[in-house]
C-alpha positions in Angstrom: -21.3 -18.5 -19.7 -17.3 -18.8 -18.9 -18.2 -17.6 -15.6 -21.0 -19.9 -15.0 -19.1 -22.8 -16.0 -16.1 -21.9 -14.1 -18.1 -21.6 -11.0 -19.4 -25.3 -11.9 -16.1 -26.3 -12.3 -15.2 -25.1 -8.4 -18.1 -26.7 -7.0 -17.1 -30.2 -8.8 -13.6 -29.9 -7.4 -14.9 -28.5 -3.7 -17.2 -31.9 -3.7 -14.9 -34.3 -5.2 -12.0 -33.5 -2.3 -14.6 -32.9 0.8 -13.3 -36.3 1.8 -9.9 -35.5 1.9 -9.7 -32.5 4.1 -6.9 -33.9 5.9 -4.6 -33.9 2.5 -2.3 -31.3 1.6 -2.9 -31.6 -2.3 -1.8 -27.8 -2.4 1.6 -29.3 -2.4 1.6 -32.0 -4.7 3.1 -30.1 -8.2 0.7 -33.1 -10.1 -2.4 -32.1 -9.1 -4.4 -29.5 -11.3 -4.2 -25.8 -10.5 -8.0 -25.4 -9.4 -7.5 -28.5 -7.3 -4.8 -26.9 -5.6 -6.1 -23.4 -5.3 -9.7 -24.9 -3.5 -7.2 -27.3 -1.0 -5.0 -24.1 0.3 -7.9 -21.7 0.2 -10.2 -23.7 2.8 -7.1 -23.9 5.1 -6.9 -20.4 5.0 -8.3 -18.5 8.3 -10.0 -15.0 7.1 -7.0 -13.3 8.6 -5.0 -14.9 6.3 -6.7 -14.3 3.4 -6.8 -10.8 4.2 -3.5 -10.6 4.6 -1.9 -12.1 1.3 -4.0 -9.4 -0.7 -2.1 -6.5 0.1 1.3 -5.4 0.3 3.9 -5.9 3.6 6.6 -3.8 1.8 6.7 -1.6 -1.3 7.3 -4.8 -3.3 6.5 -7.9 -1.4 3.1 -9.6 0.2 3.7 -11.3 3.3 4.4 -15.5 3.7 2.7 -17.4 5.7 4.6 -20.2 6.9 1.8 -22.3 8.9 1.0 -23.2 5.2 3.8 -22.8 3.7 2.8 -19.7 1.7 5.8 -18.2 0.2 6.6 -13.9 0.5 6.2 -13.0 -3.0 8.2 -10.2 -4.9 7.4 -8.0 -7.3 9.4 -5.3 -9.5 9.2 -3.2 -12.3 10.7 -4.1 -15.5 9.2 -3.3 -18.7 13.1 -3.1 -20.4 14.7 -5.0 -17.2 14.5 -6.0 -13.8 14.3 -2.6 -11.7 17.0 -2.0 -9.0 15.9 -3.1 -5.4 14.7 -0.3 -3.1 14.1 0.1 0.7 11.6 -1.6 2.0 9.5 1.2 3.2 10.6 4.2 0.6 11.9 4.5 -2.7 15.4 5.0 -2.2 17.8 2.6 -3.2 18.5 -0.5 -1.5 21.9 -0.8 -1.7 22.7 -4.0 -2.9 25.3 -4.8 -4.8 23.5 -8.0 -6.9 20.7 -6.3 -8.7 22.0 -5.0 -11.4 20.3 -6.4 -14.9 20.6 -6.3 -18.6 19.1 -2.9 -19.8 17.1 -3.4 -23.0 16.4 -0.3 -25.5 13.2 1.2 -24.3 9.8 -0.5 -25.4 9.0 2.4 -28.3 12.0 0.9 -29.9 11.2 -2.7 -29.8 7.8 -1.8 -31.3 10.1 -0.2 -33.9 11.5 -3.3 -34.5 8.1 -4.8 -35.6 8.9 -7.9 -35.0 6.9 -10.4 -32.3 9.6 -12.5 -32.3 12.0 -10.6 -31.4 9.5 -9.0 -28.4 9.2 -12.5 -27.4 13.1 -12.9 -27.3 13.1 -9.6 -25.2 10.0 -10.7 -22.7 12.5 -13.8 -22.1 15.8 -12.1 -21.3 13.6 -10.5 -18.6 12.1 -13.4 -17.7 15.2 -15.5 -17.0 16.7 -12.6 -15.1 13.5 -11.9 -12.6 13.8 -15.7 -12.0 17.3 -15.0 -11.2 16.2 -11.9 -9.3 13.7 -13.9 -7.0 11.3 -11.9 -9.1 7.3 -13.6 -9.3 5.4 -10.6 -11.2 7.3 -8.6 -13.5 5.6 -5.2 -13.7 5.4 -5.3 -18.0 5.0 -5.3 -20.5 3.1 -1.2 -21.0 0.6 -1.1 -23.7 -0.9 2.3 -23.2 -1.6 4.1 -26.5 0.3 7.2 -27.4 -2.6 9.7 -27.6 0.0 12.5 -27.3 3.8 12.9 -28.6 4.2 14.8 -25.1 3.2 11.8 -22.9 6.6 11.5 -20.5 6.1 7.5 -20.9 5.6 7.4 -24.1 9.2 5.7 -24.5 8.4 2.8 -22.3 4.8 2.3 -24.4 4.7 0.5 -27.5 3.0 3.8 -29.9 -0.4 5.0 -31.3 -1.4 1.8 -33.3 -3.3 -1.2 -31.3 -2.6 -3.8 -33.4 1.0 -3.1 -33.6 0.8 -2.5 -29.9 -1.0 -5.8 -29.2 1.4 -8.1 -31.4 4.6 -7.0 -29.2 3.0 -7.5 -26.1 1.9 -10.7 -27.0 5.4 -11.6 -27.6 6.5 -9.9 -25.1 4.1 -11.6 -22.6 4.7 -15.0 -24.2 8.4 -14.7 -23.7 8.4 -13.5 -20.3 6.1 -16.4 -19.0 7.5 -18.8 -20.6 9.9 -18.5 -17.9 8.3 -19.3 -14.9 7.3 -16.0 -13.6 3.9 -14.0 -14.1 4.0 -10.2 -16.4 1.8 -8.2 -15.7 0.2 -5.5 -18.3 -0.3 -2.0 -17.3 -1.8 0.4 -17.3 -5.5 -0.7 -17.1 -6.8 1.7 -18.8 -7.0 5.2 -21.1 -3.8 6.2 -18.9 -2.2 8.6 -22.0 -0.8 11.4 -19.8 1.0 12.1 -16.5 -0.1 15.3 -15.8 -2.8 15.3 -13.3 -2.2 10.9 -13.6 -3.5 10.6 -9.9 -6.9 12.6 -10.4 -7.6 13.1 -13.9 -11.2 11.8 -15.6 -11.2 10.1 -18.8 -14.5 10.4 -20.8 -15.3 8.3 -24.1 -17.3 6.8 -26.0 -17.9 3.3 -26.0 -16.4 2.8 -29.7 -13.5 4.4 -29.1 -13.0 2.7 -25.9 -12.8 -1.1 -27.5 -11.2 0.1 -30.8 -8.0 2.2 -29.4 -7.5 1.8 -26.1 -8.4 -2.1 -24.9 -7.5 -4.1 -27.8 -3.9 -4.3 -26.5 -5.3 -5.5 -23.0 -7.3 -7.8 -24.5 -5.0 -9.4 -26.8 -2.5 -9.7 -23.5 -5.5 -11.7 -21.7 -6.5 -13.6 -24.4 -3.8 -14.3 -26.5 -0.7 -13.6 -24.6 -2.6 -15.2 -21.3 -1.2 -13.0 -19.2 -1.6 -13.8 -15.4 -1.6 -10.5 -13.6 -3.1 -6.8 -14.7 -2.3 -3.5 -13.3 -5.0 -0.6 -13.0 -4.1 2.9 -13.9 -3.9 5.8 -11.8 -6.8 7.5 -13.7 -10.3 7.8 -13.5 -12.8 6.7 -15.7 -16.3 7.8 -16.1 -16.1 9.4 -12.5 -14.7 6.0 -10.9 -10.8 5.2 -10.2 -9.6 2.4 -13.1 -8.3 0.7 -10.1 -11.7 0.2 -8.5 -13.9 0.3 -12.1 -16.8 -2.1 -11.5 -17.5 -1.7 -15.9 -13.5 -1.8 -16.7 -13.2 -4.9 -14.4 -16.0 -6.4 -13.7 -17.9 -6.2 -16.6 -15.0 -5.8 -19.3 -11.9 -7.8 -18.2 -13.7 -10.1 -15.6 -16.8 -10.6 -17.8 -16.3 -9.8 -21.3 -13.2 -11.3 -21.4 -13.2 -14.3 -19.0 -9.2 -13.1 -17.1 -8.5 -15.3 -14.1 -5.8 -13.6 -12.7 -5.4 -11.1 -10.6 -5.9 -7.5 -10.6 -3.0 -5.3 -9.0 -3.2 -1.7 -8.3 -0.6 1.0 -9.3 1.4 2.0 -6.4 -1.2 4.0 -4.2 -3.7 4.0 -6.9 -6.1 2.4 -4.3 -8.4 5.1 -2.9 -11.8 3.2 -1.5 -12.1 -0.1 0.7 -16.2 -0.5 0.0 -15.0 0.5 -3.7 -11.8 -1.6 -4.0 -13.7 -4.5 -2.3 -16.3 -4.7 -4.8 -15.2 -4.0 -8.2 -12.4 -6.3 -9.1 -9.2 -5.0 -7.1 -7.3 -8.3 -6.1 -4.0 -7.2 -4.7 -3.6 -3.7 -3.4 0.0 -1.9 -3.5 2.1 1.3 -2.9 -0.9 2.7 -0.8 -0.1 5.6 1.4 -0.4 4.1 4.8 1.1 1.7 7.1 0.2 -1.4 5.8 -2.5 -2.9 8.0 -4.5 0.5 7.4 -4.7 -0.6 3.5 -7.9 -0.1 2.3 -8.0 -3.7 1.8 -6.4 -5.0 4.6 -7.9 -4.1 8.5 -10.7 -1.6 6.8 -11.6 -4.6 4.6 -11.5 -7.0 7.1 -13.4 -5.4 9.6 -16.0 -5.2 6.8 -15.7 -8.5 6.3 -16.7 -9.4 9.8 -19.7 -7.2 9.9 -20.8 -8.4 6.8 -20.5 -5.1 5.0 -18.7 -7.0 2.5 -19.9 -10.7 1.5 -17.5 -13.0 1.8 -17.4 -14.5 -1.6 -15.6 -11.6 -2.4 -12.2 -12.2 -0.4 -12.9 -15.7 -1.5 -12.4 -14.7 -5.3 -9.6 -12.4 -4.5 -7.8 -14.9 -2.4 -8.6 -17.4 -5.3 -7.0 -15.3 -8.2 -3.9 -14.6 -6.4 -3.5 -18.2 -5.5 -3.9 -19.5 -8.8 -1.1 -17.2 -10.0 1.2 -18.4 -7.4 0.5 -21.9 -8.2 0.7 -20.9 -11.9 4.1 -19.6 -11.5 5.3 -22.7 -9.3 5.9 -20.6 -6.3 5.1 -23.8 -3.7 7.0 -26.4 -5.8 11.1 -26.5 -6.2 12.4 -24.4 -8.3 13.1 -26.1 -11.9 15.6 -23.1 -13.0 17.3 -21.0 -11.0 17.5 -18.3 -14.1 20.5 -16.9 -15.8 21.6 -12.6 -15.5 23.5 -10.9 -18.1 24.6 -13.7 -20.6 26.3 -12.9 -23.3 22.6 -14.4 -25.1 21.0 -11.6 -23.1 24.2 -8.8 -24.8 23.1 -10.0 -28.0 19.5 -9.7 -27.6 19.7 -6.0 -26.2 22.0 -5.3 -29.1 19.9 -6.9 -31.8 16.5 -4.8 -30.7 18.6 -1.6 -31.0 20.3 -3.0 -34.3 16.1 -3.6 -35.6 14.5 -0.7 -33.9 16.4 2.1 -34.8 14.5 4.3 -37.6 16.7 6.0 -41.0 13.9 8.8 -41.1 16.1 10.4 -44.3 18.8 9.9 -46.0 19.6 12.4 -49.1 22.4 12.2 -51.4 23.3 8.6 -49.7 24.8 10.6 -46.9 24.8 7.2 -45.2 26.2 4.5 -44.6 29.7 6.5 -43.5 32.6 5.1 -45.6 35.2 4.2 -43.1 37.6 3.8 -45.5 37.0 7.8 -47.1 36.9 9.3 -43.4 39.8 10.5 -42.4 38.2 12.5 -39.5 35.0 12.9 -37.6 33.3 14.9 -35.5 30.8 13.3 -32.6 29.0 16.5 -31.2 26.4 16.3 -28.4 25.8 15.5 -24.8 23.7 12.8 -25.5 27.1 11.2 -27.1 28.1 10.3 -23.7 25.0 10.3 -21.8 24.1 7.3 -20.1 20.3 6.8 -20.1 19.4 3.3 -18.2 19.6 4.9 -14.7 16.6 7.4 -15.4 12.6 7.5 -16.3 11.4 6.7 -13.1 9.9 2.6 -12.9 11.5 1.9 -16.2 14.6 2.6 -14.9 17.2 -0.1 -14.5 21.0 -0.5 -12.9 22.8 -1.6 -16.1 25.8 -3.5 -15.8 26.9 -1.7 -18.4 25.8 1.0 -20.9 27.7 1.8 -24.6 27.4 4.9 -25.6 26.6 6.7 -28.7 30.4 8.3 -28.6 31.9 4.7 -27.4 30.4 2.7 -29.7 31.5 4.9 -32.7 35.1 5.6 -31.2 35.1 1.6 -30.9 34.0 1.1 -34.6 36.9 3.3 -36.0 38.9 1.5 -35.0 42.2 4.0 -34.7 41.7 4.1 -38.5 40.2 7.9 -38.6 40.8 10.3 -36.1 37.6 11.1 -34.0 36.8 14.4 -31.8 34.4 15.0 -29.4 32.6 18.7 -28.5 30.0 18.9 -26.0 28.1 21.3 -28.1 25.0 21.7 -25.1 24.6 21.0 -21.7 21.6 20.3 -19.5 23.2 21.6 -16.5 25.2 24.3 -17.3 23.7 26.2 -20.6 27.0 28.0 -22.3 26.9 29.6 -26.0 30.4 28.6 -25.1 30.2 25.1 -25.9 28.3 25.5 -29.5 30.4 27.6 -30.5 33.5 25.0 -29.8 31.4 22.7 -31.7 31.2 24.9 -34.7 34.7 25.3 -34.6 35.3 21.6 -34.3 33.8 20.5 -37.2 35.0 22.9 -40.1 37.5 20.7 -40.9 35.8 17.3 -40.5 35.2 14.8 -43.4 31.9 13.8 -41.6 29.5 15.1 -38.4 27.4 12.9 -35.8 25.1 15.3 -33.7 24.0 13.2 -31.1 20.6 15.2 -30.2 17.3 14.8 -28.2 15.6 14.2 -25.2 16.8 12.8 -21.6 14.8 11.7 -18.4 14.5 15.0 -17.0 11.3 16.4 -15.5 8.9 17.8 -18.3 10.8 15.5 -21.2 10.6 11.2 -21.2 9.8 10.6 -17.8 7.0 9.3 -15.4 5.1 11.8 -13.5 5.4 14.2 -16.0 4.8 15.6 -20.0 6.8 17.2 -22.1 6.0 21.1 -22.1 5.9 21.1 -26.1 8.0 19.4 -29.3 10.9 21.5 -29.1 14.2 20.5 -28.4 15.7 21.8 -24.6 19.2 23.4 -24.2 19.4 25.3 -27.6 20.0 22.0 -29.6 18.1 23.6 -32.9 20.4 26.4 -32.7 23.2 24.0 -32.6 22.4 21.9 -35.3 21.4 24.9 -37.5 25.3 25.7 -37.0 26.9 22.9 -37.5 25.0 21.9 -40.2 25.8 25.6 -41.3 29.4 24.8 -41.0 29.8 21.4 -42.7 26.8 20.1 -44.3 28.1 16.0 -44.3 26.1 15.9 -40.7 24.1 13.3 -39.8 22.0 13.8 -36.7 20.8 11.0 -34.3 18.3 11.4 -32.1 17.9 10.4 -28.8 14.1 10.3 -27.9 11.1 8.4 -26.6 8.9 10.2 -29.5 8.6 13.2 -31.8 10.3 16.3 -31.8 10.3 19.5 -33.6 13.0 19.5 -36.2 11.5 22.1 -38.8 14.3 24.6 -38.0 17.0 22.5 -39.3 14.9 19.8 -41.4 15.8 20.3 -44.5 19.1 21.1 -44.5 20.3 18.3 -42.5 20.8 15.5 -45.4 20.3 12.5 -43.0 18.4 11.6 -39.6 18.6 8.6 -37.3 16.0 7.8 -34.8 18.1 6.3 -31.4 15.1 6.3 -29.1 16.8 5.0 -25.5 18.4 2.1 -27.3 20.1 0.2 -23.7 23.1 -1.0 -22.9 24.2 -2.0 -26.3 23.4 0.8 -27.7 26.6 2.8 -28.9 27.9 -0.4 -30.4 24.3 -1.0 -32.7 23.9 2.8 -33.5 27.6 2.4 -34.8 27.0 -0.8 -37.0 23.8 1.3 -38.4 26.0 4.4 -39.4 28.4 2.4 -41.3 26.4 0.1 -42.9 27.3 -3.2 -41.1 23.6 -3.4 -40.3 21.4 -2.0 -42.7 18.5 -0.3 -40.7 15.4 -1.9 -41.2 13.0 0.2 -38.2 9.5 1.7 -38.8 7.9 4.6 -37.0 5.7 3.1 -34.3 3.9 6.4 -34.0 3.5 9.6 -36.5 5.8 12.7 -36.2 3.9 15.8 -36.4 5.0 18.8 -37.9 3.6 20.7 -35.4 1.9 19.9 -32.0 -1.6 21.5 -33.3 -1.7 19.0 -35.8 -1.9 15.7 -33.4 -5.5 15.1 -32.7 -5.7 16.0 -28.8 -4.0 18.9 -29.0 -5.7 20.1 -32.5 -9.3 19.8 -30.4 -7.7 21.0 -27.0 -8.3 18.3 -25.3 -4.9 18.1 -23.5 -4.4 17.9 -20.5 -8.2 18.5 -19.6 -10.2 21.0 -18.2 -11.4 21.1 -14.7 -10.1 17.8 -14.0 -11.5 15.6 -17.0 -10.1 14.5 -19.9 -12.6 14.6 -23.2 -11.0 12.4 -26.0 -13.4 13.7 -28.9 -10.7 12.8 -31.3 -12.8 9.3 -31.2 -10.8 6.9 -32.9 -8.9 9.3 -35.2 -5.5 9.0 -33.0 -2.4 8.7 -34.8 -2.1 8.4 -38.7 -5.9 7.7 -38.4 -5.9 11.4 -37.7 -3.5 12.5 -40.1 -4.8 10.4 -43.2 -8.1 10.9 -42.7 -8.0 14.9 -41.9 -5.3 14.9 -44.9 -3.0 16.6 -42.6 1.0 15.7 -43.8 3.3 14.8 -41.2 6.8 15.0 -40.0 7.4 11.1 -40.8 3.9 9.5 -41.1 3.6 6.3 -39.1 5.1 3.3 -40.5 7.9 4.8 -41.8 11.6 4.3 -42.2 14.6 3.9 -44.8 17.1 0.9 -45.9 20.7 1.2 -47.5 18.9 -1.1 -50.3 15.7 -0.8 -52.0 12.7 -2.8 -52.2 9.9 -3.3 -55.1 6.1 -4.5 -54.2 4.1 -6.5 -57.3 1.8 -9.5 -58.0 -0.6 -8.4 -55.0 -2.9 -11.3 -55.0 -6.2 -11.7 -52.9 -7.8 -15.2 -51.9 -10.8 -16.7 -50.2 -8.5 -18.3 -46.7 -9.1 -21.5 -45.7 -9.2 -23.0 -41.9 -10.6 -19.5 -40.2 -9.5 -16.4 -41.9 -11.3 -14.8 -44.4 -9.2 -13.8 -47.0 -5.7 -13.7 -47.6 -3.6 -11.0 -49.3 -0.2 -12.1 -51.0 2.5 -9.9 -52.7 5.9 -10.5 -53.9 8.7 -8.0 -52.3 11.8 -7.8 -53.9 15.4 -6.5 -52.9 16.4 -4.3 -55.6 19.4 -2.8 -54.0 23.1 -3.9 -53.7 22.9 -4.6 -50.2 21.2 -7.3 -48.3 18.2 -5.9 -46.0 14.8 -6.4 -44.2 11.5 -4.7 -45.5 8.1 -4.4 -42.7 5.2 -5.2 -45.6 2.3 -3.2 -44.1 -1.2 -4.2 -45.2 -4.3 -1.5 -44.5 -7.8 -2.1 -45.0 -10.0 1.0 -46.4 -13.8 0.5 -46.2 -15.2 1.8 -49.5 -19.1 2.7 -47.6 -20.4 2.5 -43.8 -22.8 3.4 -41.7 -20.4 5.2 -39.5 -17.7 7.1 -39.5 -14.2 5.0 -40.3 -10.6 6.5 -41.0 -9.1 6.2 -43.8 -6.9 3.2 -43.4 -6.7 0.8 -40.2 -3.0 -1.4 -40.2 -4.0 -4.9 -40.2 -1.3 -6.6 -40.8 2.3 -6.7 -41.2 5.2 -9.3 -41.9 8.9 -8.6 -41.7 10.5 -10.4 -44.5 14.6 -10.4 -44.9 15.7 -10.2 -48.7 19.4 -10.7 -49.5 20.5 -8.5 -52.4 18.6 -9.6 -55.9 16.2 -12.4 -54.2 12.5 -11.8 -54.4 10.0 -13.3 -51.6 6.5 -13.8 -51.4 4.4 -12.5 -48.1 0.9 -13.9 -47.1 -1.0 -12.1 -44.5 -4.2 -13.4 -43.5 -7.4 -11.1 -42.6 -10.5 -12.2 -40.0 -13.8 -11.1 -40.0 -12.5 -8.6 -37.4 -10.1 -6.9 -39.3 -13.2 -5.5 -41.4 -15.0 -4.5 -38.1 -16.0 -1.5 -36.1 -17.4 -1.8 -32.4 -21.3 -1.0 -33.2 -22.3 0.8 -29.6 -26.0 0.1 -30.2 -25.7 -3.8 -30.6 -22.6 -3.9 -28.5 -20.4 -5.8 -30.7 -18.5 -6.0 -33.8 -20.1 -5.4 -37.0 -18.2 -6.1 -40.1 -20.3 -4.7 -42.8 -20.9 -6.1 -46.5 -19.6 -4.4 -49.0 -16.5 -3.1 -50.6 -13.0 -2.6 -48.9 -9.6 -1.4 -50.3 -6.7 -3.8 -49.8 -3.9 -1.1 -49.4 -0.2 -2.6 -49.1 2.9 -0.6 -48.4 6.3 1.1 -46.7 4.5 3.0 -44.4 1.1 4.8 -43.8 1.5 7.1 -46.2 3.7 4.7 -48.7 1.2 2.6 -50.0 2.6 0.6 -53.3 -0.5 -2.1 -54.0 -4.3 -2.0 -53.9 -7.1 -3.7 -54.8 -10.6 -4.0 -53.7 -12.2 -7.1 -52.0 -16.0 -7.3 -51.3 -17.1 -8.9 -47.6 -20.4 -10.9 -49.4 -22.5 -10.9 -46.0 -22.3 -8.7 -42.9 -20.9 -10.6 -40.1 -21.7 -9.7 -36.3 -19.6 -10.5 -33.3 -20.2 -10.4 -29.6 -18.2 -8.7 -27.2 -15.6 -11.6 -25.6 
């Protein structure tokens, strides 16, 4: 129906202006989009259109100036705007203005669960592409974490699709409200980078719309994103890039998206193919540019009538429409802003709200800086910078504070601080632990600063992690040190799990960094003593083992001959773990405050205005110190006619509670939050009958229940 009446819609505007063929109304900023799109588009020769639907560098299209047609730029940036590169290769371009603002990695702004604050980081990025000349920004990544070992899983936003799908929505809102497109990637069941160019992904239809679109969806339809990016994957035997049923059917169909459809850099591989199921603007391809698959190959077709023309038409249409969405033809409004000390505080704030307190015994923190006489900072990662590394994600940082800085710079000259390497990626010495050991015996406190880096096989693209365990003898280390003064706090530096059995329980308190930018040392340092109590939640469950996460439990990981079976369903993530009753590392969800909170009063209600019920509490600060609690609600269904896991997040609300005061929360439920994707009706069903209300700290924290019956089933389409 949206596509019938859009196509009415097109035909109204083609009559209505038939008269005014000599007008340039493409120009005039006052004249509705569609009005505009239809005036440039019949002015267009076919060479033309041919030509502004594939690339004429690795990030440009080619202007047309007869028309006034601007060259349009593109660039990575899910954390920042990426460094400029040749325009023919990858390597730097050597510029000395594009340098950004290098925001902690996405997995800790999804730790931060907060939209708003994703929609303050979507416009920092925003305001510095328009300062960049940027028009698409290639971000915000809402891929699912399937696997802890997935090398992007830092610049993804976790396992959980609604958590994932209310960031990017922020994210997307934020960014666009700046003048400049996003564009969310990648389109779609892209969970690994081994075999990322050639692998098959095979699902089921259920486990398809429940896990792995909802993020996408939400993007289009709530965030109104302008601009989507296939995957490098296959699916079902046919490239995402060039998927007639992802595309066509879901994203162009189901879900009415009028913008355009990008590929991955030289994820194109077919011109009949890329011609005919949804590919809009092709990138990155192997070959000189007028050999694209959709550029001479696709207009020769063209010509012949191999290809109907209505399909360059629609292409040419989309990317028009996000130009003229974006204001490329009119004058510029803004001209954007770059590093501002707005932008600092923002970059510092999402490391201040994302980083996790995983455990805390005996109080070890917050570090008294008036009872330290000495510490001990032990670690590479304590002077490693990160912003420069990961591949797209990677950005040229004006700056970067480091773990080591930002503490050093929080003492003060009020304790006296050493610093031993402890490990080394490049040059492995027992050497350097043992100076370590030696370095804190006589400390009143230790920081291990431990983890990951970008290297190949760790939190990078184009590759995954080998396994959980920690590289360059790091458990060894800690073991140690811990061993040698048991005040030691490690922090870890990480896009997602690691193994830290060996050490685990003798370590009294554990900070989760993940890549936390360019104001990182100086937020880690206000977490560790106390002037920000930490206030993060796991965006994804820590196994205790790799055999326990669903993929790998099922070996399914990283496929056999070439495809990828994802029987795990829709158990990924703590819906694997609480419904297998398998205990994790840190179940999803969680994370620790200086202060302490109590739940009570838990309160369902018929909603009014839309929403089916809503589910109130009253959270209180019990501690001495003033802090923020995530309220997570869960929904359990009590019967169904298929398979369910145990609990499905459903809700959340971030709530700030100064020391003593006592709030209530209201989170609403829909029909959908009841629902499962029935594959035999091909829509939502949400069933009648009795569900579990579960509230709580964390997936596995669950403080309030109570059961609320759904009177009448309730059936949905797919839209």
């Amino acid at each position: 129906m949206r596509v019938i009446q859009w196509v009415s819609a097109i035909v109204a505007i083609t009559t209505t202006f038939a008269a005014a063929d000599d007008l340039k109304l493409y120009l005039d900023p006052t004249q509705p989009v569609e009005v505009r799109v239809e005036n440039l588009l019949k002015r267009m020769t076919l060479e033309e259109k041919v030509s502004i639907i594939h690339a004429d560098s690795k990030f440009t299209t080619p202007a047309i100036p007869r028309l006034g047609i601007p060259r349009r730029w593109l660039s990575d940036g899910p954390n920042g705007v990426r460094e400029d590169v040749g325009p023919d290769n990858w390597k730097p371009a050597g510029r000395t203005d594009d340098f950004s603002t290098w925001l902690p990695a996405p997995i800790c702004l999804a730790a931060s669960w907060d939209p708003d604050l994703a929609t303050a980081y979507g416009t920092v990025i925003g305001q510095e592409a328009v300062k960049r000349g940027k028009e698409i920004m290639l971000g915000p990544s809402v891929n699912i974490q399937r696997t802890p070992l997935c090398g992007r899983n830092f610049e993804y936003l976790g396992e959980d699709p609604f958590l994932t799908s209310r960031i990017a929505v922020g994210f997307i809102r934020g960014e666009q409200s700046q003048g400049i497109s996003s564009c969310v990637k990648h389109f779609a069941a892209n969970n690994q980078e081994t075999d990322r160019f050639s692998v098959n992904v095979e699902m089921d239809d259920r486990t398809l719309r429940e896990i792995y679109l909802p993020a996408f969806k939400a993007a289009v339809q709530q965030g109104g994103v302008l601009v989507v990016m296939g995957a490098y994957n296959k699916f079902r035997g046919q490239h995402c890039t060039e998927n007639d049923f992802l595309i066509n059917h879901i994203l162009k169909g189901n879900w009415g998206f009028q913008g355009l459809v990008v590929s991955d850099w030289a994820a194109a591989a077919d011109t009949t193919e890329a011609a005919l199921n949804g590919l809009d603007l092709e990138m990155g391809t192997d070959k000189p540019y007028d050999n694209y698959y959709l550029a001479k190959p696709y207009l020769d077709g063209l010509k012949s009538g191999k290809y109907p023309m209505a399909t360059i038409d629609d292409k040419v249409r989309r990317n028009l429409r996000v130009m003229f969405l974006t204001h490329a033809f009119d004058p510029p409004t803004d001209t954007g802003s770059i590093n501002t000390p707005a932008h600092q505080a923002t970059a510092r704030r999402v490391a201040e709200e994302g980083i996790v307190l995983l455990k805390n015994d005996h109080d070890t923190l917050p570090l008294d800086a008036g009872k330290i006489g000495s510490l001990a900072i032990i670690g590479e990662n304590a002077v490693t910078e990160f912003a420069h590394g990961g591949g797209s994600a990677a950005i040229k940082s004006f700056y970067e504070i480091t773990p080591l800085a930002g503490i050093v710079r929080r003492a003060g000259g009020k304790m006296n601080v050493v610093f031993s390497m402890g490990y080394s990626h490049d040059h492995p010495s027992p050497d350097l632990a043992d100076r370590a050991v030696k370095a804190v015996a006589q400390v009143d406190a230790v920081i291990i600063v431990a983890g990951l880096n970008h290297s190949k096989y760790l939190d990078t693209e184009g590759s995954d992690r080998k396994d959980l365990s920690l590289p360059y003898g790091q458990d060894e280390l800690i073991r140690r040190v811990v061993k040698a003064n048991p005040k030691t706090i490690v922090v870890m530096i990480s896009g997602a799990a690691v193994d830290m059995n060996a050490w685990l329980d003798q370590t009294p308190a554990i900070v989760q960094a993940w890549y936390p930018g360019m104001e990182g040392g100086n937020a880690l340092a206000a977490i560790l003593f106390g002037d920000v109590n930490p206030s993060g939640k796991l965006p994804a469950t820590f196994p205790k083992r790799l055999a326990d996460s669903p993929a790998h439990a099922l070996g399914n990981f990283p496929g056999i001959f070439g495809t990828e079976h994802y029987q795990e369903g829709v158990l990924v993530g703590y819906r694997w773990f609480d419904t297998k009753q398998i205990e994790p590392l840190f179940p999803f969800g969680h994370g620790l405050s200086y202060t302490q909170f109590a739940y009570s009063n838990l309160k369902l209600a018929p909603a009014t205005n839309g929403p089916l019920l809503t589910v109130q509490c009253d959270i209180a600060n019990t501690g001495r110190r003033d802090g923020a609690e995530i309220v997570q609600l869960y929904v359990h269904p009590e019967k169904s006619s298929v398979a369910r896991p145990d609990k499905e997040l459903k809700g959340f609300a971030k709530v700030f509670l100064k020391s003593g005061q006592k709030k209530t929360v209201a989170i609403s439920l829909r029909a959908d939050a009841f629902a499962f994707y029935d594959m035999t009706k091909g829509g939502w069903l949400s069933e009648a009958g009795d569900y579990s209300i579960l509230v709580g700290a964390s997936s596995r924290d669950i403080r309030l229940r109570d059961k609320w019956t759904l009177p009448q089933t309730i059936f949905a389409e797919e839209k």
